[in-house]
C-alpha positions as CSV (number, residue, x, y, z in Angstrom):
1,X,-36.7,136.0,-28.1
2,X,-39.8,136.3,-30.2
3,X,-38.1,136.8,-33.2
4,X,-35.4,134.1,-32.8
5,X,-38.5,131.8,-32.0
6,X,-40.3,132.8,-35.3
7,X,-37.0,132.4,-37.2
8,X,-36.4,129.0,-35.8
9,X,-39.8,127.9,-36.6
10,X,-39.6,129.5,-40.1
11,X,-36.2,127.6,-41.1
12,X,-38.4,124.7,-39.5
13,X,-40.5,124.4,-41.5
14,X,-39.0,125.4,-44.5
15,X,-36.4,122.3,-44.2
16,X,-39.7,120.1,-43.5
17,X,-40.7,121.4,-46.8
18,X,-38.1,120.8,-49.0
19,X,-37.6,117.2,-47.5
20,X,-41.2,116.5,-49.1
21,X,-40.3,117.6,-52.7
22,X,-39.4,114.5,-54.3
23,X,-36.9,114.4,-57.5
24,X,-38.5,113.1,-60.7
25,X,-35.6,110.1,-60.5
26,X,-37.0,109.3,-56.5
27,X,-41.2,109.7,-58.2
28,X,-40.1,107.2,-60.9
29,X,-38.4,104.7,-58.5
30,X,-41.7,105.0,-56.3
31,X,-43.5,104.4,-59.5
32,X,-41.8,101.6,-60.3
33,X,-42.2,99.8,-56.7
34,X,-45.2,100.4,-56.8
35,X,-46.3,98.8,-60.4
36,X,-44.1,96.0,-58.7
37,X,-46.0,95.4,-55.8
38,X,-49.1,95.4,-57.9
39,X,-48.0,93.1,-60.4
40,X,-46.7,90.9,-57.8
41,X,-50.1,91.1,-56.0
42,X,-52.0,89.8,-59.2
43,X,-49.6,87.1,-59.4
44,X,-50.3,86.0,-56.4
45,X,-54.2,86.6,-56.7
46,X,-54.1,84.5,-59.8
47,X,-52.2,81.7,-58.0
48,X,-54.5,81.7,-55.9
49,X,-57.7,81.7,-57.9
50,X,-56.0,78.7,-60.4
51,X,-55.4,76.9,-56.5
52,X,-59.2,77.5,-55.6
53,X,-60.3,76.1,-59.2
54,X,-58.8,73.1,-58.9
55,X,-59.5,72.2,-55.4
56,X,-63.4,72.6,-56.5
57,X,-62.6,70.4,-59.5
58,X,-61.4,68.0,-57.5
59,X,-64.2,68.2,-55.1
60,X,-66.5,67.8,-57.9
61,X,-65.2,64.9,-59.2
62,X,-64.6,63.3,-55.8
63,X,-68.6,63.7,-55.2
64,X,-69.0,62.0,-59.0
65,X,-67.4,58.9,-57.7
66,X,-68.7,58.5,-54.4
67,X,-72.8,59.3,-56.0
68,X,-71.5,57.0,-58.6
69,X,-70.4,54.1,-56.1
70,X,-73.6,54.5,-53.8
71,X,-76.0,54.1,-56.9
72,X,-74.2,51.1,-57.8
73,X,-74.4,49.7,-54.5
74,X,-77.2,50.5,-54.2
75,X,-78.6,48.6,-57.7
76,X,-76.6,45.3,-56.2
77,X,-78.6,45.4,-52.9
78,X,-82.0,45.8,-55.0
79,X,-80.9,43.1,-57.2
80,X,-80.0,41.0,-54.6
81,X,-83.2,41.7,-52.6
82,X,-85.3,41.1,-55.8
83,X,-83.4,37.9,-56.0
84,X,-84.4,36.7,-52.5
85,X,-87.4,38.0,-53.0
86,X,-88.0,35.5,-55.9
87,X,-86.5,32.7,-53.9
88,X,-88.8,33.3,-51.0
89,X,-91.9,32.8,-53.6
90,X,-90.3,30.3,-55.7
91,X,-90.2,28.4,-51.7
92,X,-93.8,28.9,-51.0
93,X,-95.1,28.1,-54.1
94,X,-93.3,24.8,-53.4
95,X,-94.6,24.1,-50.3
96,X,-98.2,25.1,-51.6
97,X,-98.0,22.4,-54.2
98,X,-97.0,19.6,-51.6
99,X,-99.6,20.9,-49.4
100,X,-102.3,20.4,-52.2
């Protein structure tokens, strides 16, 4: 019984073993999955990077315009504020001279 046992186990695990010995034509197939898979994974890397450069581009330019439109408005409420301002004195300087 000891011996069939061995023997069974022995044919075991030599079949395991000569599953796991690959051909060259099954390494090269492997091989060329796997470049594949790699090339497909810079693809999509690149993709990816192109899609994140342009989004900040974007970004950037969006913040260009909106710093651009609050220094203008900003320059049209000081202009219009000096302008009142000057209106304001131009009024009291009037009154000042009717007073007088």
């Amino acid at each position: 019984m000891r011996i069939t046992k061995a023997m069974a186990l022995a044919a075991g695990i030599t079949a395991l073993a000569a599953c796991n010995k690959k051909s060259p034509e099954a390494n090269q197939a492997s091989n060329i999955e796997a470049n594949a898979e790699n090339q497909a994974e810079n693809v999509s890397a690149a993709g990816e990077n192109e899609a994140s450069n342009i989004m900040n581009s974007a970004e950037n330019k969006a913040s260009a315009v909106k710093n651009e439109a609050s220094n203008e408005a900003a320059a049209i409420k000081n202009a219009g504020e000096n302008k009142a301002e000057a209106v304001r004195k131009a009024a009291d300087n009037s009154s000042e001279k009717k007073t007088k």
